[in-house]
C-alpha positions in Angstrom: -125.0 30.6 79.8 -126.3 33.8 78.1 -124.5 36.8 79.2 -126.3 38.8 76.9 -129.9 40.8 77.8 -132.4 40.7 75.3 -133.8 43.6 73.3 -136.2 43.9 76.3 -134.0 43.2 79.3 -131.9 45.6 77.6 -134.7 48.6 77.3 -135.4 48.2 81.1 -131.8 48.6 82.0 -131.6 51.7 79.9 -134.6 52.9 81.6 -133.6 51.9 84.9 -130.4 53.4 84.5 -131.3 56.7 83.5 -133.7 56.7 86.5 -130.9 56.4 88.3 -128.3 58.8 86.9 -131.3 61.8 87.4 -132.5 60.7 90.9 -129.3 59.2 93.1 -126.2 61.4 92.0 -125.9 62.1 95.5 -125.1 58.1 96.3 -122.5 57.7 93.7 -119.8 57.9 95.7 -120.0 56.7 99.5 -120.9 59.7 102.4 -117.4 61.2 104.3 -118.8 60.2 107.4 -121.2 57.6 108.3 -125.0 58.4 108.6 -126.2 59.4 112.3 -129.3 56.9 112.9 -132.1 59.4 112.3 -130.1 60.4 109.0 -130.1 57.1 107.4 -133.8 56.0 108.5 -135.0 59.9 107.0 -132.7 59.1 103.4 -133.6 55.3 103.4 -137.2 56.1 103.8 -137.2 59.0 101.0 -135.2 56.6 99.0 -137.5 54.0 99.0 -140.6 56.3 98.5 -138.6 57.6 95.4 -138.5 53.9 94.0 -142.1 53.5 94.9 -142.6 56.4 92.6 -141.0 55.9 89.6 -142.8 52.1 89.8 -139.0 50.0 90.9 -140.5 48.4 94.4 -142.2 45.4 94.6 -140.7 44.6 90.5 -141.6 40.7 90.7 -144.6 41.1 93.0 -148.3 40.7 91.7 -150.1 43.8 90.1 -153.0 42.5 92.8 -149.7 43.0 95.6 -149.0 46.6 94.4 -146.0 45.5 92.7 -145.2 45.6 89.1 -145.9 41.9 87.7 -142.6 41.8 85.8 -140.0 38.6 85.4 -137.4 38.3 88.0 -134.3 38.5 85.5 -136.0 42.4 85.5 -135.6 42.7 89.5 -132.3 41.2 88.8 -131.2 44.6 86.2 -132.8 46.7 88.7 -130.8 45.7 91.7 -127.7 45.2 89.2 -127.6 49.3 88.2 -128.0 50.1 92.1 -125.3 48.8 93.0 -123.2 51.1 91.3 -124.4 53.5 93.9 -124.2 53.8 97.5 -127.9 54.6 98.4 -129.8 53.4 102.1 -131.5 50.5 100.4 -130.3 48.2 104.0 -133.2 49.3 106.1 -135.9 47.6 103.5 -134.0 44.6 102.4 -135.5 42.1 104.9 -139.1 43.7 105.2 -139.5 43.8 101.2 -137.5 40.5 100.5 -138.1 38.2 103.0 -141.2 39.8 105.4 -143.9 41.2 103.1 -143.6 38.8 100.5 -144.9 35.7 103.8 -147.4 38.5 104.8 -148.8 38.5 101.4 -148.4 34.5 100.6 -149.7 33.6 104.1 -152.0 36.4 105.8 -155.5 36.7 104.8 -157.0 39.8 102.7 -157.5 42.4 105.2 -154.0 41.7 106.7 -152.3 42.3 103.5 -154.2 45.2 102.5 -153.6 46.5 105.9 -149.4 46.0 105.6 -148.2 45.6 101.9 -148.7 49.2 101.0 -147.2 50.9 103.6 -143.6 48.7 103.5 -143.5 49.1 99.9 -143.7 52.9 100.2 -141.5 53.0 102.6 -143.6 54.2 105.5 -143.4 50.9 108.1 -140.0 48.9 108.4 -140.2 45.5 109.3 -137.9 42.8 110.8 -137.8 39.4 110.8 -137.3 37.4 114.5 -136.7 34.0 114.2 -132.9 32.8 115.6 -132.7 32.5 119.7 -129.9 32.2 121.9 -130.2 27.8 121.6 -132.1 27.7 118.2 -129.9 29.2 115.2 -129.5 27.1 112.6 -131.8 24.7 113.8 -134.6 26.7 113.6 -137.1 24.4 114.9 -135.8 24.3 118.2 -136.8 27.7 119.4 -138.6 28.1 122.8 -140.5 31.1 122.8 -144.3 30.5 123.0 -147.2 31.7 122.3 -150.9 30.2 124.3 -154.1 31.4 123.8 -155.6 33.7 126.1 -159.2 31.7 126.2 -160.7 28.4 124.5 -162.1 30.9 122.4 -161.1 29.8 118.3 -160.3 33.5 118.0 -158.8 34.5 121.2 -155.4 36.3 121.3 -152.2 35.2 121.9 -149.9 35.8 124.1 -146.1 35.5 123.4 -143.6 35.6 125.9 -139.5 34.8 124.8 -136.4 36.4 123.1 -135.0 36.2 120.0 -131.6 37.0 119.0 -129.2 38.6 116.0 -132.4 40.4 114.9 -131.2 42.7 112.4 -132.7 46.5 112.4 -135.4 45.4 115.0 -134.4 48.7 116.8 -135.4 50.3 114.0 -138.7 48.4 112.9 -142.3 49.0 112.7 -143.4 45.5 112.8 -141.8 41.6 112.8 -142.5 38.4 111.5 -142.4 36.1 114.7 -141.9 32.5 115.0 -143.3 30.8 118.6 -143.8 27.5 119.7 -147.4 26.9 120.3 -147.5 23.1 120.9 -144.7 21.5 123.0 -146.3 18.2 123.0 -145.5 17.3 118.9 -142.2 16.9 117.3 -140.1 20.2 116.8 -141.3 21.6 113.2 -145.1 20.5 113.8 -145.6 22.9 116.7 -144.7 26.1 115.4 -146.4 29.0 114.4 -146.4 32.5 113.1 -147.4 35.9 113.9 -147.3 39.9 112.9 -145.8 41.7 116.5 -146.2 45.0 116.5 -142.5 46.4 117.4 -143.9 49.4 119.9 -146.2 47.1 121.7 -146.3 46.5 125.5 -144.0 43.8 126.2 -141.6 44.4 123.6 -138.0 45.4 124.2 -135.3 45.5 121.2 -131.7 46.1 122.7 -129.1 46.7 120.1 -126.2 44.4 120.1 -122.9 46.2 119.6 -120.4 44.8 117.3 -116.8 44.1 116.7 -116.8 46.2 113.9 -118.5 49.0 115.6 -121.8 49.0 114.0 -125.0 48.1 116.3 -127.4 46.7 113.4 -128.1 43.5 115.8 -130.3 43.0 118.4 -131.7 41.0 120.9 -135.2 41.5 121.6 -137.7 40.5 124.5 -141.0 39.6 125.1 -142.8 39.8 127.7 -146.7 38.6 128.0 -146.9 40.4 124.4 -150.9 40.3 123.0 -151.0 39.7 119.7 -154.8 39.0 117.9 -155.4 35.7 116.3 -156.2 37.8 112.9 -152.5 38.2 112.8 -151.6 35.1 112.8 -149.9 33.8 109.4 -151.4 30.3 108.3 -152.3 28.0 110.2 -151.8 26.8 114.2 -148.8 24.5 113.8 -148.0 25.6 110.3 -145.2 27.9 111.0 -142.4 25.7 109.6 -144.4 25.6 106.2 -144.4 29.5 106.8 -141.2 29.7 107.6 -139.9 28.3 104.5 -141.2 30.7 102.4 -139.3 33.2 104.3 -136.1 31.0 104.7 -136.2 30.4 100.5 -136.4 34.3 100.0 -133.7 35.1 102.7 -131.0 32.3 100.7 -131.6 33.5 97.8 -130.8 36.9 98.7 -127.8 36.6 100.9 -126.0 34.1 98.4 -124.4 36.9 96.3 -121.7 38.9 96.9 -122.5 42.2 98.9 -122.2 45.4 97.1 -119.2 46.9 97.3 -117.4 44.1 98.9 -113.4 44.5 97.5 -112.5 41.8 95.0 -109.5 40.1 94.0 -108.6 43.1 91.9 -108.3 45.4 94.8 -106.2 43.3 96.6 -103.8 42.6 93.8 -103.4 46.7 93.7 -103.2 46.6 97.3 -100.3 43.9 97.3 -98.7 46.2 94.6 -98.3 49.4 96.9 -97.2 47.2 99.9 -93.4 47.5 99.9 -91.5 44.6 102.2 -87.2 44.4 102.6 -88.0 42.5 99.1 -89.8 44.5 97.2 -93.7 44.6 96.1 -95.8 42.0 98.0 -96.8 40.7 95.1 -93.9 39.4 93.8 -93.7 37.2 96.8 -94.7 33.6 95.8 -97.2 33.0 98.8 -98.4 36.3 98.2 -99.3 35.5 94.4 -101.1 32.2 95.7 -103.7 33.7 97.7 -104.2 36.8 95.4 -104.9 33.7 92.4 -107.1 31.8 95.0 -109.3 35.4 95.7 -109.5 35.7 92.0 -110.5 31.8 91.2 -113.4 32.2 93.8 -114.3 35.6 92.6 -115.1 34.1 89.0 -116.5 30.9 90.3 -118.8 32.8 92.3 -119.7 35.5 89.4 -120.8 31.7 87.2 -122.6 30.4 89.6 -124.4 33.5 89.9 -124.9 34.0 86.2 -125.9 29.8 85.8 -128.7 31.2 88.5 -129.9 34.1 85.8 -129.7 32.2 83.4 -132.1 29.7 84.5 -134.2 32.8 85.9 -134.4 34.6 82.2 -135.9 30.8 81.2 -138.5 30.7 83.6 -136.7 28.5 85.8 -136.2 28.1 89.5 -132.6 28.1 90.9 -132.0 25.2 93.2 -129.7 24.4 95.8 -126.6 25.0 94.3 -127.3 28.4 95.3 -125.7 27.6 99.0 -122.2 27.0 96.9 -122.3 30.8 96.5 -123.2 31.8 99.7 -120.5 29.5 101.2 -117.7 30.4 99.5 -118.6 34.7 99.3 -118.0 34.6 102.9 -115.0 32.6 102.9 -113.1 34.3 100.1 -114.2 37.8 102.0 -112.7 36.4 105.0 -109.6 35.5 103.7 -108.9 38.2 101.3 -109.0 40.4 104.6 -107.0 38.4 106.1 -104.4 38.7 103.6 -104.7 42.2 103.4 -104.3 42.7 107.0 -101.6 40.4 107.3 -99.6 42.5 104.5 -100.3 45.7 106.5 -99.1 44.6 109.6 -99.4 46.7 113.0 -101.5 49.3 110.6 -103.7 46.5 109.9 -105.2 46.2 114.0 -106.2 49.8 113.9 -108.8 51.9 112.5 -107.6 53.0 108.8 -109.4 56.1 108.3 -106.2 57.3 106.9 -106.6 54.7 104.4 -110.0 53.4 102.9 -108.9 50.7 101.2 -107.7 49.1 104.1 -110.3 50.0 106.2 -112.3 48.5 103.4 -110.7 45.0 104.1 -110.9 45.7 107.5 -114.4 45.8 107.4 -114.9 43.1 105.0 -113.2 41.0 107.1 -115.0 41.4 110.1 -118.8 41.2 108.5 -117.3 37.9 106.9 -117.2 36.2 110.4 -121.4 37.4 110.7 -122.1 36.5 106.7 -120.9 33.2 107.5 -123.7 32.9 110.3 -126.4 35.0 108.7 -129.1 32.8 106.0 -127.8 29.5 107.3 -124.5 28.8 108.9 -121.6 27.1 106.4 -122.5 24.1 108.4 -125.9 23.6 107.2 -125.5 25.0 104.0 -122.2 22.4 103.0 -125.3 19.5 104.9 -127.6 21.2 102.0 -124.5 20.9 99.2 -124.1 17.3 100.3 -127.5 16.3 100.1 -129.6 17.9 97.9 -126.7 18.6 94.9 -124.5 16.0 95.5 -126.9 13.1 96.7 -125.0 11.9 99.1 -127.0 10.0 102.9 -129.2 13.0 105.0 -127.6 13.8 108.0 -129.1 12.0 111.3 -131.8 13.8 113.4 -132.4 11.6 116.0 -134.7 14.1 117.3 -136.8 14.8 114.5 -139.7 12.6 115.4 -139.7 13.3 119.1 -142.2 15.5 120.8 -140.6 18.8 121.8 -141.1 19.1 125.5 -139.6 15.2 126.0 -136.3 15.9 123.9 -135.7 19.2 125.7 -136.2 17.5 128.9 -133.6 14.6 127.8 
């Protein structure tokens, strides 16, 4: 692995970086207190129409696209040098890396000339509804549907359901939506996508509050929603095929660490400053274990993140060992909170506002338990590990070949 830029990787991180230092010296350190909702949509939206700007939106995205035609390993600097600073980028991740880039791979012209421009400016948010409360991680078993209105070939659709753990969809201008369409063929066959406008009739987001107090969830309903057959996204029945395309962009991008997550180092200060009747808690034996486990993952993840640039800077594709990352991140977040917490005892089960590096575990610890969930659960992605890196016999679907409506009904 080169860990090295080139002369021209190197230029663009100067670039970007300066960019940076002159436009976010507000986000280098994290706000006192929490954004009120209207606060963080007004600053996430400015923030992104800044980027539009100065030409760092859309940085692997066609010229055609409105995006800048340049290499991934340059998307890769970009987002590298941001995270060094604290700035509302949340809003836009899911719209700009998993939504728009299906809009623009699957809708026809006038839909993308109609929706790319605005999300990468910043001036429409978009969500992304595809889990349900009985299809998660097997995605092809959702239930909401979607019939035509008429036998006309262009007739509307109609989509009545609820989808589930939708993030920002309270906050979102328009969603990606996967329906069923044809119960009658097996699961993935009779699926298909559409662009739902988020304030139309028959739509209702409720935000799902959360353990660790935030409400970024929701569940959403809908309710004899109309949606035109121009916003459709490929084909009737192609919406696993769509789907993919979304699913590849969302793994990719939840298989790294999240900014400002702690690391292994922080909790070895942390066990430092933690007195018990023997002293430090790091010189306790079990104490030393887990802090050398955090830090063994923490590098193993950091390689298998550089063995994906690598292959990026030579024009390659990262494969499926990419769900090793993903896997363990959340895991090693969960259990370096765990140990943290455990260390700090009684203080450890209340809010440490006293304290932000506590209340940094503390809240590591808790978006662990969704991380592991979110972009494929553990499950699936150790099924992935097993049979697409390791080679090892596909797990058994007995329902893959059944039509829909007869293996519900068994």
């Amino acid at each position: 692995m080169d860990f090295t830029d080139s002369p021209d990787d190197a230029a663009y991180r100067a670039r970007a970086r300066d960019w940076l230092a002159a436009n976010g010296a507000e986000y280098r350190t994290p706000p006192a207190e929490p954004y009120s909702r209207d606060e963080l949509v007004r600053r996430s939206r400015a923030w992104q129409k800044a980027k539009h700007q100065a030409g760092y939106t859309g940085i692997t995205w066609p010229k055609s696209m409105g995006g800048q035609g340049l290499s991934p390993m340059h998307a890769i600097i970009f987002n590298q040098e941001q995270s060094r600073y604290f700035a509302p980028t949340g809003l836009f991740e899911i719209g700009l890396g998993m939504c728009i880039p299906t809009v623009f791979t699957h809708g026809s012209p006038e839909i993308i000339a109609r929706y790319v421009a605005p999300a990468l400016a910043g001036d429409e948010v978009w969500c992304q509804l595809f889990s349900e409360p009985a299809a998660g991680s097997d995605l092809a078993g959702i239930r909401t549907r979607a019939v035509r209105d008429s036998d006309a070939p262009d007739a509307d659709w109609i989509i009545d359901g609820q989808k589930v753990w939708t993030t920002n969809a309270h906050l979102s201008d328009y969603g990606i939506i996967v329906t069923r369409t044809d119960p009658s063929v097996p699961k993935h066959k009779g699926l298909t996508m559409f662009i739902v406008d988020m304030h139309g009739d028959g739509v209702e987001a409720r935000p799902l509050k959360q353990m660790s107090g935030g409400s970024d969830f929701n569940e959403v309903f809908f309710t004899g929603v109309r949606v035109k057959d121009s916003h459709r996204l490929g084909a009737v029945g192609d919406g696993w095929k769509v789907a993919l395309t979304t699913l590849m962009n969302e793994r990719l991008a939840v298989g790294g660490k999240p900014s400002h997550a702690p690391d292994y180092a922080m909790l070895m200060d942390f066990a430092r400053r933690i007195e018990t009747d023997t002293g430090p808690a790091i010189e306790q034996r079990d104490v030393r274990q887990r802090v050398a486990a955090a830090y063994i993952a923490d590098e193993g993840i950091k390689l298998t993140q550089m063995r994906a640039l690598s292959a990026l800077s030579k024009g390659q594709v990262p494969g499926p060992e990419q769900s090793i990352s993903k896997v363990v991140v959340a895991k090693t977040m969960q259990e370096m909170g765990a140990l943290a917490l455990d260390l700090s005892e009684a203080a450890g089960l209340v809010t440490a506002d006293a304290d932000p590096v506590l209340a940094k575990f503390q809240g590591s610890y808790m978006a662990a338990a969704g991380l592991r969930i979110a972009g494929g659960t553990d499950e699936i992605l150790r099924n992935i590990i097993a049979e697409r890196v390791l080679g090892l016999p596909g797990d058994l679907r007995p329902d893959k070949d059944a039509p829909f409506n007869a293996a519900v009904a068994a």
